[in-house]
C-alpha positions in Angstrom: -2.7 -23.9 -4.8 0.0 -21.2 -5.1 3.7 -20.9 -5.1 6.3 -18.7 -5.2 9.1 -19.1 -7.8 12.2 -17.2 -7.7 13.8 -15.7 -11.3 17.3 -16.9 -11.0 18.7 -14.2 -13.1 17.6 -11.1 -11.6 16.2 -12.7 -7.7 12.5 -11.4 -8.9 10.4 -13.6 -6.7 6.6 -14.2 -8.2 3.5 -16.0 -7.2 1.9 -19.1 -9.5 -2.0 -19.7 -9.4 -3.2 -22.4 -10.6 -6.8 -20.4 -10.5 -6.4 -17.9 -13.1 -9.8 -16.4 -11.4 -7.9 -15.9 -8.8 -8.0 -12.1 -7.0 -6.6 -11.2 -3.9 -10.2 -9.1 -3.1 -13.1 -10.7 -2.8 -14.8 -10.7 -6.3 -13.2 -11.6 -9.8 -15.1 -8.2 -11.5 -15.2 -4.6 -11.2 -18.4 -3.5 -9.3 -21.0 -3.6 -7.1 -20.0 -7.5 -6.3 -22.7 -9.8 -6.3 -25.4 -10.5 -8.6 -27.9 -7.7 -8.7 -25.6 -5.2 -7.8 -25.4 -6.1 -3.7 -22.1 -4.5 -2.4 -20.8 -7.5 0.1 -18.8 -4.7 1.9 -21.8 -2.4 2.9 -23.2 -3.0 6.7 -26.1 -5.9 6.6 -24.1 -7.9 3.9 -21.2 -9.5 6.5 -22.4 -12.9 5.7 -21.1 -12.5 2.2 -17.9 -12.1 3.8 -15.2 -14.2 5.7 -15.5 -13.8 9.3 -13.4 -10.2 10.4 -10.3 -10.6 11.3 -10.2 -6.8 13.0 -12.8 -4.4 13.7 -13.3 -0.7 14.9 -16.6 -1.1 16.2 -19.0 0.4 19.0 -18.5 -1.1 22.6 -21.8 -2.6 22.4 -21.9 -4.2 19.1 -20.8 -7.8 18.2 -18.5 -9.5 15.7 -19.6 -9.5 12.1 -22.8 -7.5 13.4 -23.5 -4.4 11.1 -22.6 -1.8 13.7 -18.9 -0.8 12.6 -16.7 1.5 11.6 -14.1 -0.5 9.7 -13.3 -3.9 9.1 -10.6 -6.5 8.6 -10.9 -9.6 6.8 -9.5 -12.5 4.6 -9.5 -12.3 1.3 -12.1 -14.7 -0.1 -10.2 -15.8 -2.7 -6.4 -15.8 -1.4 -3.4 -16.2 -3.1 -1.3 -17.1 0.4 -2.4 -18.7 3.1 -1.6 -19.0 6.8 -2.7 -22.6 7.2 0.3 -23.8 4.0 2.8 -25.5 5.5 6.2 -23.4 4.7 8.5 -25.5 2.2 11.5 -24.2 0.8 12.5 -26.5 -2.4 14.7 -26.8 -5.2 14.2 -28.3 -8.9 17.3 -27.9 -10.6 18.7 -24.5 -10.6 15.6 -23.0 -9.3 14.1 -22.2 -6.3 10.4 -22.2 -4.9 8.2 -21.8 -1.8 5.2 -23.0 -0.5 2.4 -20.5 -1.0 2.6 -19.7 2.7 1.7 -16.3 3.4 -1.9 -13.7 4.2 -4.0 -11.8 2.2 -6.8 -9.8 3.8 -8.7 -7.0 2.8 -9.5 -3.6 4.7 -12.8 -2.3 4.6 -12.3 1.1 5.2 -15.4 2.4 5.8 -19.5 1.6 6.1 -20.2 4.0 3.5 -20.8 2.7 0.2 -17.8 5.3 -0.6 -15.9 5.3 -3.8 -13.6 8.0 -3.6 -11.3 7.2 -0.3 -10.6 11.1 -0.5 -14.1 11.6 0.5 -13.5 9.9 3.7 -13.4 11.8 7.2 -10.1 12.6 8.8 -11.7 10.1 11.9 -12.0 8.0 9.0 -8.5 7.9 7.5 -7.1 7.4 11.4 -9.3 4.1 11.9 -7.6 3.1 8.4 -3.9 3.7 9.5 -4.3 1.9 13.3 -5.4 -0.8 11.2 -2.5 -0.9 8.7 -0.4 -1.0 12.5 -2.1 -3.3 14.1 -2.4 -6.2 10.9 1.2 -5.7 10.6 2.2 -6.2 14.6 -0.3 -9.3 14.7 1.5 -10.7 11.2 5.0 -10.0 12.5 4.7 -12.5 15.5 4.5 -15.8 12.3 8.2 -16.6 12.3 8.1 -17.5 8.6 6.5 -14.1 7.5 9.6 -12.0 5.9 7.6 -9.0 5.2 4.1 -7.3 4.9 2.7 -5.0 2.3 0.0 -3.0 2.4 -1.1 -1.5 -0.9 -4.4 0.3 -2.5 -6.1 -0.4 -5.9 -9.0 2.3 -6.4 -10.3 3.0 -9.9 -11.2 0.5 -13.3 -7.3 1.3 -13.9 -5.6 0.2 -11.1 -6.8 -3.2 -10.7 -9.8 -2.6 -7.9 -12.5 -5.2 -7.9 -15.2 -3.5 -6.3 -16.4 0.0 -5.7 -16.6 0.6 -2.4 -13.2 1.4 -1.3 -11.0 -1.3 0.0 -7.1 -1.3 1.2 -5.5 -5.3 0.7 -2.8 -7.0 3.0 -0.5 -9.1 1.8 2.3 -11.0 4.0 4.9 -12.4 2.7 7.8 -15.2 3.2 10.1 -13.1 1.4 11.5 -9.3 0.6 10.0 -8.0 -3.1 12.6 -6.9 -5.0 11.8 -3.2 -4.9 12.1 -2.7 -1.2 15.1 -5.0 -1.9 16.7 -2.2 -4.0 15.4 0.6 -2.4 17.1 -1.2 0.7 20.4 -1.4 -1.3 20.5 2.2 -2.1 20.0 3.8 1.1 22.6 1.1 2.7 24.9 2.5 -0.1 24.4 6.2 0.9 24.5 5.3 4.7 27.9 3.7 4.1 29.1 6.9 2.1 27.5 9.5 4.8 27.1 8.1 7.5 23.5 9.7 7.2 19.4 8.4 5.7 19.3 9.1 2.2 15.4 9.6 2.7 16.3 12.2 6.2 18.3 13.9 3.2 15.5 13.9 0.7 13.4 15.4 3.0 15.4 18.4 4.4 16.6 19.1 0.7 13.0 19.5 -1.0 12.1 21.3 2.4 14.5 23.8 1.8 14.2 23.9 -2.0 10.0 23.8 -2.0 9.5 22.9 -5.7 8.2 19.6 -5.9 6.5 20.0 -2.4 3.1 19.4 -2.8 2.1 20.0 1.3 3.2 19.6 4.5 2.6 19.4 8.1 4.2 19.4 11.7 5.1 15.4 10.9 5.5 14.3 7.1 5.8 15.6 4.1 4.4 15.4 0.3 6.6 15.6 -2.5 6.7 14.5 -5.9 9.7 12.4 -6.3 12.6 13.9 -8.5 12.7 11.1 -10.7 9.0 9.9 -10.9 7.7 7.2 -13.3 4.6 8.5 -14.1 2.7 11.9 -14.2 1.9 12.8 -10.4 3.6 10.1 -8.6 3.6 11.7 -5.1 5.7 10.3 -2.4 4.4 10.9 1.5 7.6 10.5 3.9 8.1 11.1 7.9 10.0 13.6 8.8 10.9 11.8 11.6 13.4 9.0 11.0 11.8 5.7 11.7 12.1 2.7 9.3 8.8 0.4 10.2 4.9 1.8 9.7 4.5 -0.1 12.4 6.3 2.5 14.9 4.0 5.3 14.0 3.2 7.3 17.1 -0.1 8.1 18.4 0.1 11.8 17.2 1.9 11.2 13.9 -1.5 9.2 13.7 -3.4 12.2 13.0 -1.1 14.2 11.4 -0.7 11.2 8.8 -4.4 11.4 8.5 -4.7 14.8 7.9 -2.2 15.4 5.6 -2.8 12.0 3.2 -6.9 13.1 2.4 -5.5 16.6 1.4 -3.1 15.0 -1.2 -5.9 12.7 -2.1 -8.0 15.1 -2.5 -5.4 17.6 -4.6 -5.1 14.6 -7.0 -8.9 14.0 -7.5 -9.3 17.6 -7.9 -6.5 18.3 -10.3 -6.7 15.0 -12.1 -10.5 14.6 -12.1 -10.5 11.6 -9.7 -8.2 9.4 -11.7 -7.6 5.5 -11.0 -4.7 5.3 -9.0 -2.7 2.4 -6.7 -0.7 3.6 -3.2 1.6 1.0 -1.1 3.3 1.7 2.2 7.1 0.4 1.8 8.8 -0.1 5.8 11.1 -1.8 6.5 11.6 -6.0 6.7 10.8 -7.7 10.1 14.2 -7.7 11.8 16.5 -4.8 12.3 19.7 -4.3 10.5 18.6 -2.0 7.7 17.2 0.9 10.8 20.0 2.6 10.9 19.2 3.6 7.0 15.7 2.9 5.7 12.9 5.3 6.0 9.2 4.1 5.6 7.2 6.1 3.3 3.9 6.1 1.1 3.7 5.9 -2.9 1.0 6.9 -4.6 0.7 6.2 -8.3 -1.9 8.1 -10.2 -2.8 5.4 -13.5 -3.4 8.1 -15.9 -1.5 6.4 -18.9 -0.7 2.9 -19.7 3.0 1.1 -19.5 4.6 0.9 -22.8 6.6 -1.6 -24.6 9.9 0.8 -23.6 8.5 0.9 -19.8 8.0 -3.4 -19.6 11.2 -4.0 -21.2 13.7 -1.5 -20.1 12.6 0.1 -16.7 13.1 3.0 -18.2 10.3 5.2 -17.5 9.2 8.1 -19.9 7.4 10.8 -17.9 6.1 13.8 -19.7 5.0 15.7 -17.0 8.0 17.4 -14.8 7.5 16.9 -10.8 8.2 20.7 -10.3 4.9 21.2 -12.7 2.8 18.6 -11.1 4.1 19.7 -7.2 3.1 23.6 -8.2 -0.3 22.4 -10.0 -1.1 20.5 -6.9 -0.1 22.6 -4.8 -2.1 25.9 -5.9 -5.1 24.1 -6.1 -7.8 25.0 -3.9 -9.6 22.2 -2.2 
Protein backbone atom coordinates (compact mmCIF):
# COMPACT_ATOMS: atom_id res chain seq x y z
CA UNK A 1 0.00 0.00 0.00
CA UNK A 2 0.95 3.71 -0.69
CA UNK A 3 0.02 7.16 0.39
CA UNK A 4 0.58 10.40 -0.13
CA UNK A 5 1.64 12.70 2.79
CA UNK A 6 1.69 16.35 2.52
CA UNK A 7 4.86 18.45 4.24
CA UNK A 8 3.00 21.02 6.20
CA UNK A 9 5.77 23.50 6.12
CA UNK A 10 6.57 23.94 2.59
CA UNK A 11 3.01 22.04 0.82
CA UNK A 12 5.65 19.30 -0.75
CA UNK A 13 3.41 16.42 -1.30
CA UNK A 14 5.30 12.77 -1.30
CA UNK A 15 4.43 9.19 -1.88
CA UNK A 16 5.02 6.37 1.13
CA UNK A 17 5.72 2.64 0.14
CA UNK A 18 5.53 0.35 2.24
CA UNK A 19 7.62 -1.91 -0.54
CA UNK A 20 10.84 -0.44 -0.61
CA UNK A 21 11.35 -2.76 -3.94
CA UNK A 22 8.98 -0.85 -5.10
CA UNK A 23 9.56 0.83 -8.96
CA UNK A 24 7.20 2.51 -11.00
CA UNK A 25 8.71 0.31 -14.19
CA UNK A 26 8.45 -3.02 -14.34
CA UNK A 27 11.69 -4.56 -12.84
CA UNK A 28 13.58 -3.55 -9.57
CA UNK A 29 17.30 -3.67 -11.57
CA UNK A 30 18.99 -2.06 -14.39
CA UNK A 31 18.99 -4.39 -17.44
CA UNK A 32 17.90 -6.68 -19.64
CA UNK A 33 14.89 -7.66 -17.00
CA UNK A 34 14.40 -11.04 -16.46
CA UNK A 35 16.66 -13.77 -15.51
CA UNK A 36 18.94 -14.70 -18.40
CA UNK A 37 18.85 -11.58 -19.83
CA UNK A 38 15.09 -11.74 -21.64
CA UNK A 39 13.94 -8.15 -22.31
CA UNK A 40 10.07 -8.39 -21.21
CA UNK A 41 9.47 -5.32 -23.54
CA UNK A 42 10.78 -6.91 -26.92
CA UNK A 43 7.85 -8.46 -29.25
CA UNK A 44 7.17 -12.35 -28.27
CA UNK A 45 7.75 -11.45 -24.48
CA UNK A 46 3.96 -9.68 -23.88
CA UNK A 47 3.07 -12.35 -21.40
CA UNK A 48 5.82 -10.96 -19.09
CA UNK A 49 3.79 -7.95 -19.11
CA UNK A 50 0.41 -6.54 -17.82
CA UNK A 51 -2.15 -6.61 -20.40
CA UNK A 52 -1.74 -3.08 -22.82
CA UNK A 53 -3.47 -0.52 -21.97
CA UNK A 54 -2.84 1.34 -25.64
CA UNK A 55 -1.42 0.15 -28.63
CA UNK A 56 -0.24 1.40 -32.27
CA UNK A 57 -0.54 -1.65 -33.92
CA UNK A 58 -1.26 -3.09 -37.58
CA UNK A 59 -5.13 -3.36 -38.52
CA UNK A 60 -4.81 -7.01 -38.54
CA UNK A 61 -3.02 -7.83 -35.50
CA UNK A 62 -4.52 -8.49 -31.94
CA UNK A 63 -4.13 -7.30 -28.40
CA UNK A 64 -0.95 -8.25 -26.68
CA UNK A 65 0.03 -10.16 -30.07
CA UNK A 66 3.68 -9.32 -31.08
CA UNK A 67 2.78 -7.38 -34.10
CA UNK A 68 3.12 -3.56 -32.77
CA UNK A 69 4.56 -0.57 -32.99
CA UNK A 70 4.23 0.86 -29.53
CA UNK A 71 2.60 -0.05 -26.43
CA UNK A 72 0.96 1.12 -23.33
CA UNK A 73 0.75 -0.60 -20.17
CA UNK A 74 0.52 -0.66 -16.26
CA UNK A 75 3.35 -0.58 -14.40
CA UNK A 76 3.83 -3.99 -12.84
CA UNK A 77 4.85 -2.83 -9.76
CA UNK A 78 2.67 0.48 -9.13
CA UNK A 79 3.03 2.99 -6.72
CA UNK A 80 -0.91 4.44 -7.45
CA UNK A 81 -3.62 2.74 -8.35
CA UNK A 82 -6.86 3.30 -10.09
CA UNK A 83 -8.80 0.62 -8.17
CA UNK A 84 -7.77 2.79 -4.30
CA UNK A 85 -10.62 4.21 -3.11
CA UNK A 86 -9.77 8.17 -2.84
CA UNK A 87 -9.59 9.17 1.02
CA UNK A 88 -8.60 12.51 2.08
CA UNK A 89 -7.58 12.28 6.02
CA UNK A 90 -6.07 14.07 8.70
CA UNK A 91 -3.86 13.01 11.82
CA UNK A 92 -3.20 15.92 13.73
CA UNK A 93 -1.78 18.73 11.84
CA UNK A 94 -1.07 16.68 8.85
CA UNK A 95 -2.60 15.74 5.90
CA UNK A 96 -2.64 12.48 3.70
CA UNK A 97 -4.35 10.69 0.74
CA UNK A 98 -5.13 7.43 -0.31
CA UNK A 99 -2.57 6.15 -2.83
CA UNK A 100 -5.19 6.71 -5.57
CA UNK A 101 -3.67 7.44 -8.71
CA UNK A 102 -1.95 5.48 -12.36
CA UNK A 103 1.35 4.55 -13.26
CA UNK A 104 1.88 2.97 -16.71
CA UNK A 105 4.68 2.57 -18.77
CA UNK A 106 5.24 3.46 -22.63
CA UNK A 107 6.98 1.10 -24.67
CA UNK A 108 8.21 3.16 -27.26
CA UNK A 109 9.23 1.03 -29.62
CA UNK A 110 9.78 -2.99 -30.81
CA UNK A 111 13.27 -2.50 -31.15
CA UNK A 112 15.45 -3.59 -28.47
CA UNK A 113 16.59 0.28 -28.72
CA UNK A 114 18.61 1.89 -26.07
CA UNK A 115 19.19 5.24 -27.26
CA UNK A 116 15.57 6.90 -27.83
CA UNK A 117 17.56 9.28 -30.18
CA UNK A 118 18.00 6.49 -32.46
CA UNK A 119 14.37 6.18 -32.94
CA UNK A 120 12.61 7.13 -36.40
CA UNK A 121 10.84 10.50 -36.71
CA UNK A 122 7.45 7.84 -37.43
CA UNK A 123 8.72 6.63 -34.27
CA UNK A 124 8.90 9.70 -32.03
CA UNK A 125 5.13 10.66 -33.56
CA UNK A 126 3.58 7.20 -32.31
CA UNK A 127 5.36 8.30 -28.85
CA UNK A 128 3.71 11.82 -28.57
CA UNK A 129 -0.11 10.64 -29.74
CA UNK A 130 0.47 8.39 -27.01
CA UNK A 131 1.55 10.84 -24.29
CA UNK A 132 -2.09 12.74 -25.79
CA UNK A 133 -4.18 10.13 -25.78
CA UNK A 134 -3.04 8.50 -21.92
CA UNK A 135 -3.60 11.92 -20.70
CA UNK A 136 -7.38 12.60 -22.40
CA UNK A 137 -8.37 8.93 -21.19
CA UNK A 138 -6.85 9.84 -17.44
CA UNK A 139 -8.48 13.31 -17.50
CA UNK A 140 -12.11 11.89 -17.59
CA UNK A 141 -11.23 10.16 -13.43
CA UNK A 142 -12.76 13.01 -11.46
CA UNK A 143 -10.29 12.57 -8.68
CA UNK A 144 -7.13 12.75 -10.95
CA UNK A 145 -5.58 16.46 -10.35
CA UNK A 146 -2.85 16.09 -12.79
CA UNK A 147 -0.70 13.81 -15.05
CA UNK A 148 3.00 13.55 -15.60
CA UNK A 149 4.70 12.15 -18.12
CA UNK A 150 8.48 11.86 -17.51
CA UNK A 151 11.65 9.78 -19.10
CA UNK A 152 14.47 7.96 -17.20
CA UNK A 153 17.13 6.71 -19.82
CA UNK A 154 20.70 5.82 -18.70
CA UNK A 155 22.23 3.83 -15.24
CA UNK A 156 22.11 7.66 -13.97
CA UNK A 157 18.79 8.68 -14.26
CA UNK A 158 16.99 6.07 -12.56
CA UNK A 159 15.92 3.67 -15.75
CA UNK A 160 15.26 0.11 -14.92
CA UNK A 161 15.68 -1.50 -18.11
CA UNK A 162 17.41 -1.00 -21.43
CA UNK A 163 15.13 -0.86 -23.85
CA UNK A 164 13.74 2.50 -23.85
CA UNK A 165 10.68 3.16 -21.90
CA UNK A 166 8.61 6.64 -21.17
CA UNK A 167 6.38 6.16 -17.47
CA UNK A 168 2.86 7.79 -16.65
CA UNK A 169 2.07 8.84 -13.61
CA UNK A 170 -1.47 10.42 -12.59
CA UNK A 171 -1.88 12.07 -9.84
CA UNK A 172 -4.68 13.38 -7.06
CA UNK A 173 -2.73 16.34 -6.62
CA UNK A 174 -0.45 19.38 -8.39
CA UNK A 175 3.59 18.70 -7.56
CA UNK A 176 4.94 21.46 -6.22
CA UNK A 177 7.07 22.53 -9.17
CA UNK A 178 4.32 23.03 -11.67
CA UNK A 179 2.84 24.59 -8.49
CA UNK A 180 5.51 27.27 -8.65
CA UNK A 181 6.08 27.44 -12.02
CA UNK A 182 2.17 28.09 -12.02
CA UNK A 183 2.74 30.97 -9.42
CA UNK A 184 5.33 32.72 -11.45
CA UNK A 185 3.76 32.98 -14.68
CA UNK A 186 0.30 34.02 -12.82
CA UNK A 187 2.59 36.76 -11.27
CA UNK A 188 3.96 38.00 -14.64
CA UNK A 189 0.48 37.67 -16.32
CA UNK A 190 -0.93 39.98 -13.59
CA UNK A 191 2.03 42.52 -14.12
CA UNK A 192 1.68 42.29 -18.19
CA UNK A 193 -1.06 41.26 -19.02
CA UNK A 194 1.13 38.81 -21.27
CA UNK A 195 2.73 34.65 -20.98
CA UNK A 196 5.88 34.88 -19.36
CA UNK A 197 6.86 31.69 -21.52
CA UNK A 198 5.27 33.64 -25.07
CA UNK A 199 7.99 36.17 -23.72
CA UNK A 200 10.71 33.75 -23.24
CA UNK A 201 10.26 32.58 -26.47
CA UNK A 202 10.20 35.72 -28.70
CA UNK A 203 13.23 37.08 -26.56
CA UNK A 204 15.85 34.14 -27.09
CA UNK A 205 14.35 34.18 -30.75
CA UNK A 206 15.51 37.46 -31.29
CA UNK A 207 18.61 37.22 -29.15
CA UNK A 208 19.80 33.43 -30.62
CA UNK A 209 22.37 32.65 -27.98
CA UNK A 210 21.16 29.93 -25.97
CA UNK A 211 18.99 28.56 -28.99
CA UNK A 212 19.97 25.29 -29.65
CA UNK A 213 17.29 24.75 -32.89
CA UNK A 214 14.21 25.48 -34.13
CA UNK A 215 11.44 24.83 -36.34
CA UNK A 216 8.10 26.29 -37.94
CA UNK A 217 6.38 25.19 -34.41
CA UNK A 218 8.71 25.04 -31.09
CA UNK A 219 11.70 25.95 -30.10
CA UNK A 220 15.05 24.56 -28.19
CA UNK A 221 16.71 26.61 -25.79
CA UNK A 222 18.76 26.24 -22.94
CA UNK A 223 17.16 27.91 -20.13
CA UNK A 224 18.90 31.21 -18.74
CA UNK A 225 19.08 29.92 -15.41
CA UNK A 226 19.67 26.10 -15.80
CA UNK A 227 20.50 23.74 -12.87
CA UNK A 228 22.74 21.62 -14.48
CA UNK A 229 25.16 21.47 -17.51
CA UNK A 230 22.82 21.15 -20.81
CA UNK A 231 19.48 21.46 -19.27
CA UNK A 232 17.57 22.19 -22.53
CA UNK A 233 14.05 23.40 -22.39
CA UNK A 234 11.59 22.48 -25.72
CA UNK A 235 8.59 25.11 -25.73
CA UNK A 236 5.63 25.87 -28.39
CA UNK A 237 5.73 28.70 -29.94
CA UNK A 238 2.24 28.68 -30.03
CA UNK A 239 0.53 29.52 -26.80
CA UNK A 240 -1.36 26.67 -25.54
CA UNK A 241 -1.16 25.46 -21.82
CA UNK A 242 -2.12 21.48 -22.02
CA UNK A 243 0.14 18.71 -24.10
CA UNK A 244 -2.94 17.46 -24.58
CA UNK A 245 -4.06 20.29 -27.25
CA UNK A 246 -1.21 19.50 -29.47
CA UNK A 247 -2.32 19.79 -33.08
CA UNK A 248 -1.99 17.17 -35.64
CA UNK A 249 0.84 19.11 -37.48
CA UNK A 250 2.68 20.45 -34.34
CA UNK A 251 2.69 16.46 -34.05
CA UNK A 252 5.39 16.23 -36.47
CA UNK A 253 7.12 19.22 -36.09
CA UNK A 254 7.43 18.09 -32.22
CA UNK A 255 8.80 14.96 -33.53
CA UNK A 256 11.25 16.28 -35.71
CA UNK A 257 12.68 18.75 -33.83
CA UNK A 258 12.87 16.64 -30.20
CA UNK A 259 15.27 13.53 -32.04
CA UNK A 260 17.57 16.34 -33.36
CA UNK A 261 18.16 17.78 -29.77
CA UNK A 262 18.35 14.22 -28.60
CA UNK A 263 20.55 13.46 -30.86
CA UNK A 264 22.84 16.98 -30.37
CA UNK A 265 23.09 15.81 -26.75
CA UNK A 266 24.15 12.20 -27.36
CA UNK A 267 26.53 13.51 -29.82
CA UNK A 268 28.09 16.29 -27.82
CA UNK A 269 27.80 14.61 -24.41
CA UNK A 270 28.66 11.00 -25.61
CA UNK A 271 25.17 9.64 -24.90
CA UNK A 272 24.89 10.65 -21.34
CA UNK A 273 22.10 9.43 -18.81
CA UNK A 274 19.59 11.88 -18.78
CA UNK A 275 15.67 12.33 -17.37
CA UNK A 276 12.91 14.62 -19.68
CA UNK A 277 9.21 15.36 -18.18
CA UNK A 278 6.46 17.24 -20.13
CA UNK A 279 5.05 20.01 -17.52
CA UNK A 280 1.13 21.24 -18.94
CA UNK A 281 -1.04 22.53 -17.39
CA UNK A 282 -3.58 21.04 -14.33
CA UNK A 283 -6.91 19.48 -15.47
CA UNK A 284 -9.23 22.50 -15.25
CA UNK A 285 -8.80 25.97 -16.78
CA UNK A 286 -7.97 28.97 -14.75
CA UNK A 287 -4.26 29.06 -15.13
CA UNK A 288 -4.67 29.17 -19.60
CA UNK A 289 -4.68 32.43 -19.76
CA UNK A 290 -0.82 32.20 -18.37
CA UNK A 291 0.84 28.74 -18.46
CA UNK A 292 2.66 27.36 -21.34
CA UNK A 293 3.37 23.59 -21.65
CA UNK A 294 6.83 22.72 -22.37
CA UNK A 295 9.54 19.80 -22.32
CA UNK A 296 12.68 19.56 -19.80
CA UNK A 297 15.30 17.65 -20.52
CA UNK A 298 18.01 17.07 -17.86
CA UNK A 299 21.24 15.63 -19.04
CA UNK A 300 22.63 13.58 -15.42
CA UNK A 301 26.18 14.34 -16.10
CA UNK A 302 27.15 15.18 -12.38
CA UNK A 303 25.62 14.32 -9.12
CA UNK A 304 23.55 16.69 -6.62
CA UNK A 305 25.61 18.07 -3.89
CA UNK A 306 25.05 18.69 -0.33
CA UNK A 307 24.68 22.70 -1.34
CA UNK A 308 22.08 21.49 -4.23
CA UNK A 309 19.76 19.12 -1.57
CA UNK A 310 19.82 21.60 1.09
CA UNK A 311 19.55 24.95 -0.44
CA UNK A 312 18.04 24.79 -4.07
CA UNK A 313 20.64 26.53 -5.03
CA UNK A 314 22.01 25.05 -8.04
CA UNK A 315 25.77 25.51 -9.03
CA UNK A 316 26.20 25.15 -12.81
CA UNK A 317 29.58 25.41 -14.34
CA UNK A 318 28.80 25.33 -17.66
CA UNK A 319 27.06 28.73 -19.13
CA UNK A 320 23.75 28.06 -21.33
CA UNK A 321 25.22 30.48 -24.08
CA UNK A 322 28.34 27.70 -24.18
CA UNK A 323 26.28 24.67 -24.14
CA UNK A 324 23.38 26.36 -26.78
CA UNK A 325 26.58 27.30 -29.27
CA UNK A 326 28.28 23.73 -28.65
CA UNK A 327 25.04 22.09 -29.49
CA UNK A 328 24.17 24.01 -31.83
CA UNK A 329 27.41 23.76 -34.24
CA UNK A 330 27.42 20.29 -33.97
CA UNK A 331 26.94 18.29 -36.91
CA UNK A 332 24.59 15.35 -36.62
Amino acid sequence: MSELRKDPIVERWVIISDDPVRSPALVGQTGQGEPGGLCPFCPGNEHLCPPEILANRPNDSSPNDPQWNLRVIPSRSPLLVVEEEYKRMGEGLYDKITGVGANEVIIETPRHETRQGRMSVPEFENLFWAYRDRIIDLKKDARMRYVLIYKNSGSFSGATLDHTYSLLMALPIVPRSILDEIEGAKKHFHYKERCIFCDVVRQEIQLETRVVCESDEFLAIEPFAPRLPFETWVLPKRHVPRFENIEPREIHDLACLFKEVLCRLDAGLNCPSYNYYIHTAPFGNECDPYFHWHIEILPRLVPRTGLEWGSELYLNSTPPEEAARFLRLLVV
